[in-house]
N, C-alpha and C positions, 0 to 999 in steps of 0.2 A: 476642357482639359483638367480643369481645378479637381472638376467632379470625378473622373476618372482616376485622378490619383489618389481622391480617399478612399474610390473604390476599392481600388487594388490595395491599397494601406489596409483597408480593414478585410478583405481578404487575407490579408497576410498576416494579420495579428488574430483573426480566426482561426487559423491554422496553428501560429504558434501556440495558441492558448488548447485547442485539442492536442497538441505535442504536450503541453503544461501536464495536462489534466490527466491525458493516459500516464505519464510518468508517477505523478501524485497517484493512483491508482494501485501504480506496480509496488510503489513503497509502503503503500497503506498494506497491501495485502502483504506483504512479506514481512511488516511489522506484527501483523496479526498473527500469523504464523508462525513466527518465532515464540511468539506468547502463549499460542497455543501449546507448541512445542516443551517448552518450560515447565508450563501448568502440569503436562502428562509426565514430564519425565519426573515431577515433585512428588504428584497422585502415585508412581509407580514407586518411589522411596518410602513413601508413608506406607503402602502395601506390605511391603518388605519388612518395614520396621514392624511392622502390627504381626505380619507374619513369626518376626523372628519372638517379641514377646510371647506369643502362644507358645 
């Protein structure tokens, strides 16, 4: 009985932890894409600016 119940214990914190891990995932990438995001819209000011010196 013992053994069954850490079976299912660790089944279940298996689970929670791929719930963990996809969530950390989703944040990582929409942190990185926000950054990306940034980056392009800075590069596309700098464009602008260089353009308007010319």
């Amino acid at each position: 009985l013992l053994r069954y119940v850490t079976r299912v214990q660790r089944k279940e914190t298996a689970s929670r932890y791929k719930e963990w891990s996809k969530e950390k995932v989703k944040t990582r990438m929409t942190r990185s894409k926000s950054r990306k995001a940034r980056s392009r819209t800075r590069e596309e000011k700098s464009v602008k600016f260089f353009l308007c010196l010319i």
